[in-house]
PDB file of N, CA, C and O in Angstrom:
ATOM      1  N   UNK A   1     195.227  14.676   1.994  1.00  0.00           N
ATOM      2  CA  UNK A   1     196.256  15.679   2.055  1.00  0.00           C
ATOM      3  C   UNK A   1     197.423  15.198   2.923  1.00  0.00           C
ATOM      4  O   UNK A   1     198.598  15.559   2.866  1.00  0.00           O
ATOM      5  N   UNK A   2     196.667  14.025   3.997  1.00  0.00           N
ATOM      6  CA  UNK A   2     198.163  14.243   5.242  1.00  0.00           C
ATOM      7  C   UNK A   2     198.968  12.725   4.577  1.00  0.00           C
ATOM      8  O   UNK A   2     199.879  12.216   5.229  1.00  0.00           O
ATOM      9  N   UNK A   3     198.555  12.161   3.360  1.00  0.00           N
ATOM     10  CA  UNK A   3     199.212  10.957   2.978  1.00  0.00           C
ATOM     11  C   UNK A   3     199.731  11.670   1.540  1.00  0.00           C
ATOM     12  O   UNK A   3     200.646  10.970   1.106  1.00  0.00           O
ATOM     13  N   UNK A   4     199.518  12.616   0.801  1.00  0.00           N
ATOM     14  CA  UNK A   4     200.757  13.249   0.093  1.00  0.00           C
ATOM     15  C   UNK A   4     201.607  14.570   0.623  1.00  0.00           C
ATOM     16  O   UNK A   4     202.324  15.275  -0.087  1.00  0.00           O
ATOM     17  N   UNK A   5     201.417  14.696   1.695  1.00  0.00           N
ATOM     18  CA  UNK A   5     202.864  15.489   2.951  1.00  0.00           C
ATOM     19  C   UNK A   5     203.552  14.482   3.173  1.00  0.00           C
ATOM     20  O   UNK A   5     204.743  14.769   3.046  1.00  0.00           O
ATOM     21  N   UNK A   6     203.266  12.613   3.657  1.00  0.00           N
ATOM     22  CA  UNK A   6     204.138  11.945   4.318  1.00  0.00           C
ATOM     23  C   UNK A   6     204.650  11.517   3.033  1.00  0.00           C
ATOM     24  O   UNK A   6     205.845  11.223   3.036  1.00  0.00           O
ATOM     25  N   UNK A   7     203.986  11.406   1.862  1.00  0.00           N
ATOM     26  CA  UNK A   7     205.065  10.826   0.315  1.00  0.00           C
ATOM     27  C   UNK A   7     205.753  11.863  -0.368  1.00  0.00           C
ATOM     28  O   UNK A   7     206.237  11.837  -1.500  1.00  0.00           O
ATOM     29  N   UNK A   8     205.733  12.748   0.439  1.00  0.00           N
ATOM     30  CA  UNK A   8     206.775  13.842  -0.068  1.00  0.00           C
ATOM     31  C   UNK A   8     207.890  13.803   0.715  1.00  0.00           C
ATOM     32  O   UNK A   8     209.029  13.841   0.251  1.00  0.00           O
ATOM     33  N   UNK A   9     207.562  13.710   2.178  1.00  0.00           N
ATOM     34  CA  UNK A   9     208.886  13.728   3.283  1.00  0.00           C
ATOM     35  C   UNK A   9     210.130  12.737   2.714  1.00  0.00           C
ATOM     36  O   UNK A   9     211.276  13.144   2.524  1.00  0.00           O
ATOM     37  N   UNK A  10     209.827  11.826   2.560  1.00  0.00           N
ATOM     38  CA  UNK A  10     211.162  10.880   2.253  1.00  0.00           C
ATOM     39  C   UNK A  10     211.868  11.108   0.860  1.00  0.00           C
ATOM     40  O   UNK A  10     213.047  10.753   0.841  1.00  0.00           O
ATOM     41  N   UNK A  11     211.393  11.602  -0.237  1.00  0.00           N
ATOM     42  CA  UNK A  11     212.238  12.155  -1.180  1.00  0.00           C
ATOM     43  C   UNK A  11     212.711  13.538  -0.545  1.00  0.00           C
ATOM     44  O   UNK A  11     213.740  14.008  -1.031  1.00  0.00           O
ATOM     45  N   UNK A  12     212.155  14.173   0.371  1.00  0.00           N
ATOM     46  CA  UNK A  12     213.153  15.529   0.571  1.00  0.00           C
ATOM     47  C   UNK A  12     214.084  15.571   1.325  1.00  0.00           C
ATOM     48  O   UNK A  12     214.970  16.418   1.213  1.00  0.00           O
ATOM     49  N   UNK A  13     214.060  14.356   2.555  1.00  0.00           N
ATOM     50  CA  UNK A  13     214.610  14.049   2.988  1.00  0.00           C
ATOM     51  C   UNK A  13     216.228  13.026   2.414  1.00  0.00           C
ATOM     52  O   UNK A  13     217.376  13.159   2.839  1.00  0.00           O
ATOM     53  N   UNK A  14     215.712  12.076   1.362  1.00  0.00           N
ATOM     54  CA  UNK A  14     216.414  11.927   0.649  1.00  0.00           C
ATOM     55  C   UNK A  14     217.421  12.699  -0.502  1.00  0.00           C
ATOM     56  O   UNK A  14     218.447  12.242  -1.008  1.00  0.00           O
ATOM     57  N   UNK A  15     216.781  14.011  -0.736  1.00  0.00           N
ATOM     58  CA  UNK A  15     217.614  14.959  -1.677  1.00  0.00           C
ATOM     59  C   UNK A  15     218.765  15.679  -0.716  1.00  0.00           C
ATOM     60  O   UNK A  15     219.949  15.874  -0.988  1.00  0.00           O
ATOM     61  N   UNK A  16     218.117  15.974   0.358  1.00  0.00           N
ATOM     62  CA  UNK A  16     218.877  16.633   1.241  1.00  0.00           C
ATOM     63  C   UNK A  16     220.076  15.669   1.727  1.00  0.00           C
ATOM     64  O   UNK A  16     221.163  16.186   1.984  1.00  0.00           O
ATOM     65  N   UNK A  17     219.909  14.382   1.849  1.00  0.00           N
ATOM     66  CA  UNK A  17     221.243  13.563   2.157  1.00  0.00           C
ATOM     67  C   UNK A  17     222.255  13.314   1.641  1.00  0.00           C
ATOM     68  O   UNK A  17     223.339  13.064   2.169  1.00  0.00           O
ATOM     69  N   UNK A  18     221.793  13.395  -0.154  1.00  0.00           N
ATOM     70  CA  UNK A  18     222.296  13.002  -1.414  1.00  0.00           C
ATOM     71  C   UNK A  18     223.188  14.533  -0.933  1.00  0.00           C
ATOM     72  O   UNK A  18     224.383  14.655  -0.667  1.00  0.00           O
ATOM     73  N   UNK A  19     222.310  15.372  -0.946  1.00  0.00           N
ATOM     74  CA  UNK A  19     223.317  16.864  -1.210  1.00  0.00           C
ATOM     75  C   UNK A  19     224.360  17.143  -0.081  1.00  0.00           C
ATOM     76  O   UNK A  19     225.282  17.954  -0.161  1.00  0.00           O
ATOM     77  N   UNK A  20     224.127  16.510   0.760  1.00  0.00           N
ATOM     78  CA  UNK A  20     225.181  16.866   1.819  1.00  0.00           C
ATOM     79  C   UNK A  20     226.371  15.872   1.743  1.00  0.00           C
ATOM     80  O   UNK A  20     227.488  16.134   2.188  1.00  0.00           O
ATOM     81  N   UNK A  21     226.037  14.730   1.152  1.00  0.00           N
ATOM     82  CA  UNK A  21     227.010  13.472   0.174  1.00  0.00           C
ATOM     83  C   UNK A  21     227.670  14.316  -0.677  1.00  0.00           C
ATOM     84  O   UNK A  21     228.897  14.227  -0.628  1.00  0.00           O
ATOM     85  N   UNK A  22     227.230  15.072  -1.405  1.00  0.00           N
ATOM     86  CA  UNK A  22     227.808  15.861  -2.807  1.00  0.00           C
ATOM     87  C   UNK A  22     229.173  16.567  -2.303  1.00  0.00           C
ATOM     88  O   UNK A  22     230.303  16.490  -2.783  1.00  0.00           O
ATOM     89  N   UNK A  23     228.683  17.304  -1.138  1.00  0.00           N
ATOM     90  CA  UNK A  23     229.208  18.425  -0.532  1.00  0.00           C
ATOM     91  C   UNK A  23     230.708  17.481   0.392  1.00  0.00           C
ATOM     92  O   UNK A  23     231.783  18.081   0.414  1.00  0.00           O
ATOM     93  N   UNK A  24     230.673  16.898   0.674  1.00  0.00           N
ATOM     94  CA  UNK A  24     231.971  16.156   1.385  1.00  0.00           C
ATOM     95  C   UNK A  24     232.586  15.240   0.562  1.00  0.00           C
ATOM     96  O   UNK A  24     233.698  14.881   0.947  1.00  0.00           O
ATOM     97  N   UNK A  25     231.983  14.536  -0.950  1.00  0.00           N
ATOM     98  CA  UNK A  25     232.774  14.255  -1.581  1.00  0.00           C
ATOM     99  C   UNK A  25     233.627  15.397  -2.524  1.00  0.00           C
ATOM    100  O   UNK A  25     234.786  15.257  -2.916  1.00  0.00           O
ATOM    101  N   UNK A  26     232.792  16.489  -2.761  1.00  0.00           N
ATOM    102  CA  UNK A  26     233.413  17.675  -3.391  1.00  0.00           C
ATOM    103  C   UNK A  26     234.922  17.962  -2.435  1.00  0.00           C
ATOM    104  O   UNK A  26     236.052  17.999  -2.921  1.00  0.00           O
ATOM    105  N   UNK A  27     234.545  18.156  -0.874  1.00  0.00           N
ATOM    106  CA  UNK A  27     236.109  18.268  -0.168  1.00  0.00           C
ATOM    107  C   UNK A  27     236.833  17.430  -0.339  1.00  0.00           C
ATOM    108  O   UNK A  27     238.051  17.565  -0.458  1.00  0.00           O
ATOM    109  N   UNK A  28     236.079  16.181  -0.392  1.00  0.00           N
ATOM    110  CA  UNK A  28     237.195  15.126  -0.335  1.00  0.00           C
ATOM    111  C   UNK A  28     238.097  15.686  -1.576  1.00  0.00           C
ATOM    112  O   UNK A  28     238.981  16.504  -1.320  1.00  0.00           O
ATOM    113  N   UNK A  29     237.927  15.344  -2.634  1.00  0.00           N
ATOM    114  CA  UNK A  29     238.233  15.670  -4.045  1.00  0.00           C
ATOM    115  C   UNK A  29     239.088  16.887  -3.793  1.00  0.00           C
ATOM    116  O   UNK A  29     240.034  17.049  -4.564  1.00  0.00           O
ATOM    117  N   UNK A  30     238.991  17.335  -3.305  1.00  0.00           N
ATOM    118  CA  UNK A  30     239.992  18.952  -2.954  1.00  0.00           C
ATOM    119  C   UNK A  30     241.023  18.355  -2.104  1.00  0.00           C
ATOM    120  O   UNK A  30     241.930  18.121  -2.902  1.00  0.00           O
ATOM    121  N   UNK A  31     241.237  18.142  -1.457  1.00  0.00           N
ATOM    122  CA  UNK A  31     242.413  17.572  -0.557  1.00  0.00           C
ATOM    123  C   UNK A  31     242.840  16.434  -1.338  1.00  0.00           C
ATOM    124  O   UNK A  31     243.936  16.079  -0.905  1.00  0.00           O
ATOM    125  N   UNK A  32     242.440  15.667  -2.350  1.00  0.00           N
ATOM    126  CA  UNK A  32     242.962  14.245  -2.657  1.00  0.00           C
ATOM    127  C   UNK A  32     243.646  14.753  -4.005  1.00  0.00           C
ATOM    128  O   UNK A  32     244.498  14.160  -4.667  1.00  0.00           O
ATOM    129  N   UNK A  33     242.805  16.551  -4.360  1.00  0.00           N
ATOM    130  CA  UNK A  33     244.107  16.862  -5.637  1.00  0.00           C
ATOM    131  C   UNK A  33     245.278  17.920  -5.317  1.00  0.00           C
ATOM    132  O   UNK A  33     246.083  18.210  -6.203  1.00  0.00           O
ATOM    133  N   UNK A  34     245.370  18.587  -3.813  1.00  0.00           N
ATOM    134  CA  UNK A  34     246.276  19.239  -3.147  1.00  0.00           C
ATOM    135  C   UNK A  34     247.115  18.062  -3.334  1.00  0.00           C
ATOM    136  O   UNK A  34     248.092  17.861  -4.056  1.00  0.00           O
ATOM    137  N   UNK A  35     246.404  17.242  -2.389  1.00  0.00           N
ATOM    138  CA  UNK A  35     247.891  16.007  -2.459  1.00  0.00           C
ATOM    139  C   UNK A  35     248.415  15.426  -3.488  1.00  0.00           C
ATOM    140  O   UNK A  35     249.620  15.216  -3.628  1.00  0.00           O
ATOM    141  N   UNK A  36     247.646  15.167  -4.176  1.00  0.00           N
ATOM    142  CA  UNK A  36     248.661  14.882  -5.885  1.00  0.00           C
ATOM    143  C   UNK A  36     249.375  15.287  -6.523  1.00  0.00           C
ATOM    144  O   UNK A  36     250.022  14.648  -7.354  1.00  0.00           O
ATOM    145  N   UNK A  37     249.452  16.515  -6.294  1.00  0.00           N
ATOM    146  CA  UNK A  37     250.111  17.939  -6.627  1.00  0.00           C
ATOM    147  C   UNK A  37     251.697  17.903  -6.251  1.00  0.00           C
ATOM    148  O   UNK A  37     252.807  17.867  -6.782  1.00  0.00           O
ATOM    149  N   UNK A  38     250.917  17.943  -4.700  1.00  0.00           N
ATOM    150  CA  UNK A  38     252.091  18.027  -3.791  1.00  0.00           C
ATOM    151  C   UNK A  38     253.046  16.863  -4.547  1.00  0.00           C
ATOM    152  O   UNK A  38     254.148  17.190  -4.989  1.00  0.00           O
ATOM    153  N   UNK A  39     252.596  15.606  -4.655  1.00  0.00           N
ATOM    154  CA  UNK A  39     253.711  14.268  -4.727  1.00  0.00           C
ATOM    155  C   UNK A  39     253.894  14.342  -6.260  1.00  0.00           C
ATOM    156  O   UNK A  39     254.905  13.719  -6.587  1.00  0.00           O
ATOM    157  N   UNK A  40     253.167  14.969  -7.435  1.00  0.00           N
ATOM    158  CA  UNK A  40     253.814  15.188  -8.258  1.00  0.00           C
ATOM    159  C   UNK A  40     254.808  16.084  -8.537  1.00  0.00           C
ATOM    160  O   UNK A  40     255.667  15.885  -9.396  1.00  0.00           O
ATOM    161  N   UNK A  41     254.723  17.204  -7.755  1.00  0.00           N
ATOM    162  CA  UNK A  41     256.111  18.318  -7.062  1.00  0.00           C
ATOM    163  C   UNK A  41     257.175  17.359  -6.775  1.00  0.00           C
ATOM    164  O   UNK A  41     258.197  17.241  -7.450  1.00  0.00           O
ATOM    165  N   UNK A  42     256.816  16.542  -5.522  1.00  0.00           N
ATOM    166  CA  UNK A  42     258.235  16.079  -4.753  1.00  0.00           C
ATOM    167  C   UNK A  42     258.746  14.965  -6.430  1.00  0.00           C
ATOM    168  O   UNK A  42     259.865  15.026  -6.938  1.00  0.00           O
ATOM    169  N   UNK A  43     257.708  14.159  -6.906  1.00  0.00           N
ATOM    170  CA  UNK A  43     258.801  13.302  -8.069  1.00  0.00           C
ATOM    171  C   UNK A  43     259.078  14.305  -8.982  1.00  0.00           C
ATOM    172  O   UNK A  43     259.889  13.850  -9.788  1.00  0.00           O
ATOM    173  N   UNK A  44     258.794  15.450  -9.244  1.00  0.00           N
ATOM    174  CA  UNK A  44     259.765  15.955 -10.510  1.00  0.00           C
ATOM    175  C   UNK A  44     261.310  16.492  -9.635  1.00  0.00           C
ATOM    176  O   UNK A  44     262.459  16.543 -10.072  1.00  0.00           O
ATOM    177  N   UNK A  45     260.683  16.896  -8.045  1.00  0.00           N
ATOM    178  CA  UNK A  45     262.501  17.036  -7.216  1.00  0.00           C
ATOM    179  C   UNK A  45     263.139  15.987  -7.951  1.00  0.00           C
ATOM    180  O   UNK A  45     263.814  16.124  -8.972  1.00  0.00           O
ATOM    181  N   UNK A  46     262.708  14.303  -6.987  1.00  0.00           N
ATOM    182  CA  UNK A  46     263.382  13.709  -7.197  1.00  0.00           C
ATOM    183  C   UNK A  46     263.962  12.846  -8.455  1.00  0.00           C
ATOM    184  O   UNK A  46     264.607  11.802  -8.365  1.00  0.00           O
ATOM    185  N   UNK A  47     263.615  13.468  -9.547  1.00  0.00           N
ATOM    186  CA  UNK A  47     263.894  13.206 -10.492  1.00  0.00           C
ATOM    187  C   UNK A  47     265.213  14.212 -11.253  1.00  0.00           C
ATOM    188  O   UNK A  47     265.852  13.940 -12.269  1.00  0.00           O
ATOM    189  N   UNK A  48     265.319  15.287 -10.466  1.00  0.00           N
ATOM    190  CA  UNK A  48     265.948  16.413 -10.926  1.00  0.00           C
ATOM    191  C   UNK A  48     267.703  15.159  -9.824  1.00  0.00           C
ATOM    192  O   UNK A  48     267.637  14.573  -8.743  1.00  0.00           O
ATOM    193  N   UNK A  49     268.995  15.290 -10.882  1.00  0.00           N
ATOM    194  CA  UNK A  49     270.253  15.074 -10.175  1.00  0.00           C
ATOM    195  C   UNK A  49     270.589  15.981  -9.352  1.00  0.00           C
ATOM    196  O   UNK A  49     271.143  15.562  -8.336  1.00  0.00           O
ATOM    197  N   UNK A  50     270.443  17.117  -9.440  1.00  0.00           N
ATOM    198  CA  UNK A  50     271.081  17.792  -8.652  1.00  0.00           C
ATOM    199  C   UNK A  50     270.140  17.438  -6.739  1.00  0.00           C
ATOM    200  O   UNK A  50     270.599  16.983  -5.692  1.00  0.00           O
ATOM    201  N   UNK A  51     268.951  17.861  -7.065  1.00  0.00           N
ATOM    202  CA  UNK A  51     268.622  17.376  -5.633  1.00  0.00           C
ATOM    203  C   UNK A  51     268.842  16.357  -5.002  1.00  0.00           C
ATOM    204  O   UNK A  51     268.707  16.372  -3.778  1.00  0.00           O
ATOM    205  N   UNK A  52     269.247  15.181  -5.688  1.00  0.00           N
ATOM    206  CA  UNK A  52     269.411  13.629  -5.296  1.00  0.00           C
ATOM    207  C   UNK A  52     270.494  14.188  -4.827  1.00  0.00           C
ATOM    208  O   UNK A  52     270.464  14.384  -3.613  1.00  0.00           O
ATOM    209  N   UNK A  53     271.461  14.518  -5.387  1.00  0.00           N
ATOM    210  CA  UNK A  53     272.899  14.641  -4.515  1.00  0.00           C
ATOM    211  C   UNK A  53     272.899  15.544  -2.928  1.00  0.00           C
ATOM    212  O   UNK A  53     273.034  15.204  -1.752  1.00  0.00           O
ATOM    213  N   UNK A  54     272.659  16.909  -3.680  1.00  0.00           N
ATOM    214  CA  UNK A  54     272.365  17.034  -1.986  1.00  0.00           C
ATOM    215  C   UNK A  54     271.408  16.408  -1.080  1.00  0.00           C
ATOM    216  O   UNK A  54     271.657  16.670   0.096  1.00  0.00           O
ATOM    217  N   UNK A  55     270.468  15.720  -1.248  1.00  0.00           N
ATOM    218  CA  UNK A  55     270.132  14.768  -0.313  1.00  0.00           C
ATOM    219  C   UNK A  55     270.725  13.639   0.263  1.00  0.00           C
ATOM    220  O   UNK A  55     270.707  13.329   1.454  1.00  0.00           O
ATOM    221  N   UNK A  56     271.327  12.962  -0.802  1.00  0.00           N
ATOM    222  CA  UNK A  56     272.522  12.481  -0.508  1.00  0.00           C
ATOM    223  C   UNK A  56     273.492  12.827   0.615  1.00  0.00           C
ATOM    224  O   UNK A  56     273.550  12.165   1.651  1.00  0.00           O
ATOM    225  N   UNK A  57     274.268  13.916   0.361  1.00  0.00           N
ATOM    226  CA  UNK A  57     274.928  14.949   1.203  1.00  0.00           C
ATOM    227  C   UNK A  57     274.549  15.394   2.550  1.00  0.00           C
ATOM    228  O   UNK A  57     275.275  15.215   3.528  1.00  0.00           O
ATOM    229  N   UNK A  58     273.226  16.069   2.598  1.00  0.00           N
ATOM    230  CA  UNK A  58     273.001  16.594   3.334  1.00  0.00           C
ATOM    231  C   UNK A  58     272.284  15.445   4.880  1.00  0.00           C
ATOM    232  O   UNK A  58     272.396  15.584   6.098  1.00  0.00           O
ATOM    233  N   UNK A  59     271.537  14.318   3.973  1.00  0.00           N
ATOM    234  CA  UNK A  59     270.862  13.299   4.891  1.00  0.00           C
ATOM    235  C   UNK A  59     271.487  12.402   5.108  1.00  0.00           C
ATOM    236  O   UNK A  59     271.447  11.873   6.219  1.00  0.00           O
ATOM    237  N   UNK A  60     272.430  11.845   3.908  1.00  0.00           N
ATOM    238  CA  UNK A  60     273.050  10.649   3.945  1.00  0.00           C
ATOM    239  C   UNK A  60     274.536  10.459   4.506  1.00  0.00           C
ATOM    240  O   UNK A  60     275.189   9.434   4.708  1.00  0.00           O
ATOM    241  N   UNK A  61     274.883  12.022   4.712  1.00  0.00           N
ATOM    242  CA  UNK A  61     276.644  12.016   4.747  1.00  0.00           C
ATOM    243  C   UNK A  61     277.171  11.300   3.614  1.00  0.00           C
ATOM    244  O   UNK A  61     277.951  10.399   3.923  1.00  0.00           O
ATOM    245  N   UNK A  62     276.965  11.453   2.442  1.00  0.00           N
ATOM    246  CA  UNK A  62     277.469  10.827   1.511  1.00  0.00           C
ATOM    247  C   UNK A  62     278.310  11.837   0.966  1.00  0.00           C
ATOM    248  O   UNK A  62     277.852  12.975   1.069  1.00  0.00           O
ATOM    249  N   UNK A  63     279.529  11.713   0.360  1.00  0.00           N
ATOM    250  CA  UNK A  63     280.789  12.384   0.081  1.00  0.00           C
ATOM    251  C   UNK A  63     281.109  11.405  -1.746  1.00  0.00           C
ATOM    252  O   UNK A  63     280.856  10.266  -2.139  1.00  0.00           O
ATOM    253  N   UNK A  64     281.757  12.616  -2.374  1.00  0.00           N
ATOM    254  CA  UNK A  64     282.261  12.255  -3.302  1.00  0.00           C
ATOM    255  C   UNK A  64     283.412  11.398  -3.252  1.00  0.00           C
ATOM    256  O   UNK A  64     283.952  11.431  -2.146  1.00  0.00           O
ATOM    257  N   UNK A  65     284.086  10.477  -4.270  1.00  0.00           N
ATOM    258  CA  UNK A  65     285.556   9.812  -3.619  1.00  0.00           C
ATOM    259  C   UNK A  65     286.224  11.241  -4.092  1.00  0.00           C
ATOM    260  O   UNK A  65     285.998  12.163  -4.875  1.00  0.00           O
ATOM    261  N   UNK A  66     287.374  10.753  -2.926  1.00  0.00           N
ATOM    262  CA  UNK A  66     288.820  12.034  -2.957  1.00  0.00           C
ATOM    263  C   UNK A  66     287.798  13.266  -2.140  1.00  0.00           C
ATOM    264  O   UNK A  66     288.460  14.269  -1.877  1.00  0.00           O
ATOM    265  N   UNK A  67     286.474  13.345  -1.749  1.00  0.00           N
ATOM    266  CA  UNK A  67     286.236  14.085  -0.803  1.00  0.00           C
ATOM    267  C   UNK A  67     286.544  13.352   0.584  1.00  0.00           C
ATOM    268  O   UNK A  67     286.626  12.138   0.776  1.00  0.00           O
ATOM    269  N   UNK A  68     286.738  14.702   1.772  1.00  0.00           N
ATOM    270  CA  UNK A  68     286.487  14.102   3.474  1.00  0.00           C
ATOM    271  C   UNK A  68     285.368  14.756   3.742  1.00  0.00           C
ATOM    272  O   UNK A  68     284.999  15.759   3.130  1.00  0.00           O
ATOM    273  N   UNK A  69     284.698  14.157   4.785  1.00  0.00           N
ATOM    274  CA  UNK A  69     283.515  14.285   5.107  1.00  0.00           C
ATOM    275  C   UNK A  69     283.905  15.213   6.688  1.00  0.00           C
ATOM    276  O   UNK A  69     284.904  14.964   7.363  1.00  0.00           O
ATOM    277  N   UNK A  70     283.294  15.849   6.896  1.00  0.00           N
ATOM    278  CA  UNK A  70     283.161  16.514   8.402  1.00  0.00           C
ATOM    279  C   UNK A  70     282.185  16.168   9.742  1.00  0.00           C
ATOM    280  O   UNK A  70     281.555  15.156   9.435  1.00  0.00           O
ATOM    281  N   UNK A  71     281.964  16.422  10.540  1.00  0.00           N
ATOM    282  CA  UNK A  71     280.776  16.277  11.648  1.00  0.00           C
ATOM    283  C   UNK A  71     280.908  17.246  12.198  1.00  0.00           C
ATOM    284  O   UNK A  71     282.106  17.517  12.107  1.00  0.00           O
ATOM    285  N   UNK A  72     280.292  18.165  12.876  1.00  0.00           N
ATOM    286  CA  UNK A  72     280.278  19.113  13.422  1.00  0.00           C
ATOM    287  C   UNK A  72     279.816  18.571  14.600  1.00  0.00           C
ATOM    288  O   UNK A  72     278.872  17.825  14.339  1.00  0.00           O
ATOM    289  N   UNK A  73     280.085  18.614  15.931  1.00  0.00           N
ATOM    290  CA  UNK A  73     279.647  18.038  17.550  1.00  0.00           C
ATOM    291  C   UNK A  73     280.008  19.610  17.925  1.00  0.00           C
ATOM    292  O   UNK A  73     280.758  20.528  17.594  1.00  0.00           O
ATOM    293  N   UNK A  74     278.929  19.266  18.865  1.00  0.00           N
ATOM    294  CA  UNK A  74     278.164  20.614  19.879  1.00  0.00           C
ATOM    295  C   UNK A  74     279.264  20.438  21.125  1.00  0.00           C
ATOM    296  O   UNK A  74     280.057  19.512  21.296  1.00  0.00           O
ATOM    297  N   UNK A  75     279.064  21.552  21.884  1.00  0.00           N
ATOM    298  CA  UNK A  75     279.734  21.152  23.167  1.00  0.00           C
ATOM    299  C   UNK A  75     279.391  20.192  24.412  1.00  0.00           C
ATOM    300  O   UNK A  75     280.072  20.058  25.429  1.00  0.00           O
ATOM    301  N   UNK A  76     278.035  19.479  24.059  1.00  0.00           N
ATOM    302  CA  UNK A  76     277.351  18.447  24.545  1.00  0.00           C
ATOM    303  C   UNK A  76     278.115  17.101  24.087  1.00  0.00           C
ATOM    304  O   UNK A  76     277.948  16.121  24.814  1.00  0.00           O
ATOM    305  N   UNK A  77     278.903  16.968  22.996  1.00  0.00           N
ATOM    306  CA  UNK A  77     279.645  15.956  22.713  1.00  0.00           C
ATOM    307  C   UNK A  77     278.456  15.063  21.288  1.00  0.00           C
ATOM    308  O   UNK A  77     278.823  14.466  20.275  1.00  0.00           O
ATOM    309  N   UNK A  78     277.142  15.306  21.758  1.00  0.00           N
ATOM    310  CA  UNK A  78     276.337  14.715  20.616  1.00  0.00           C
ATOM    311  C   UNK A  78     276.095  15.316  18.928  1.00  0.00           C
ATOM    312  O   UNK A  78     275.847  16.522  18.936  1.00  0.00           O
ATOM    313  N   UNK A  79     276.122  14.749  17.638  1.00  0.00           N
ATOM    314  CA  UNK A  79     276.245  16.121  16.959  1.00  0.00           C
ATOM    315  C   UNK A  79     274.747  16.168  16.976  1.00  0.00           C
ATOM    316  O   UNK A  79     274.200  15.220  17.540  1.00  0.00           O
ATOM    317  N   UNK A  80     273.997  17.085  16.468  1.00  0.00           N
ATOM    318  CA  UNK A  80     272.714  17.413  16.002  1.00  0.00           C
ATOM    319  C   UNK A  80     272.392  16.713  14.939  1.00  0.00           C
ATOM    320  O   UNK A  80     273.220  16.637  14.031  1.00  0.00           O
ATOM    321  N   UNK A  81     271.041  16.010  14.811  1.00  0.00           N
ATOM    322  CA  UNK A  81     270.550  14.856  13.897  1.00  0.00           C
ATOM    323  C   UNK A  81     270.117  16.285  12.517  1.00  0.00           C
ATOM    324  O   UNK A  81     269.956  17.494  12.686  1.00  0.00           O
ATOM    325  N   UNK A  82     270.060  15.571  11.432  1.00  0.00           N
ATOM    326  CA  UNK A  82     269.766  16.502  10.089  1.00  0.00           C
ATOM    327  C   UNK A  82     268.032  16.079   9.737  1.00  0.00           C
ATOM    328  O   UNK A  82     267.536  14.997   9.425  1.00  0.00           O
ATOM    329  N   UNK A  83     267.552  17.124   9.896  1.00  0.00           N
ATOM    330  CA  UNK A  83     266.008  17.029   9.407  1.00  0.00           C
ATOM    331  C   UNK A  83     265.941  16.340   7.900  1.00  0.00           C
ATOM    332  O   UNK A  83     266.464  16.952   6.969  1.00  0.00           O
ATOM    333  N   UNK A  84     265.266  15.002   7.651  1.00  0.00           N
ATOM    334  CA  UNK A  84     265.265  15.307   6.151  1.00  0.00           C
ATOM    335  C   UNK A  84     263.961  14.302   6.330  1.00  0.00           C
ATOM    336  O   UNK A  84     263.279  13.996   5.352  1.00  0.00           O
TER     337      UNK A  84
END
């Protein structure tokens, strides 16, 4: 009896490892298709013209020709950097 309890321990022990394997590749897999998502979002932005330009604009200070460009400076004399 006490030598088929010890040839049982290591397959249950083994199912139980496998399943807790299952269980963190399942998260993994959840966060690795949030993020795909996400970066297939940002390339259809950047695929769209209109957002390229205001990024352009807004990050790059990039101006049309026959446009002027502005800066806005604080009363610190520094202007404020643009999040992008």
């Amino acid at each position: 009896m006490m030598l088929l309890a010890i040839a049982l321990v290591y397959p249950a022990r083994l199912y139980l490892q496998q399943r807790s394997q299952i269980g963190d590749l399942e998260k993994q897999t959840q966060i690795l298709t949030t993020a795909n998502q996400n970066l297939t979002e940002q390339v259809q932005k950047l695929n769209d013209p209109t957002y390229l330009e205001r990024l352009a604009r807004e990050c790059l200070g990039m101006v049309k020709p026959g446009e002027t460009a502005f800066v806005v400076v604080s009363k610190g004399g520094d202007p404020q950097p643009i999040s992008c």
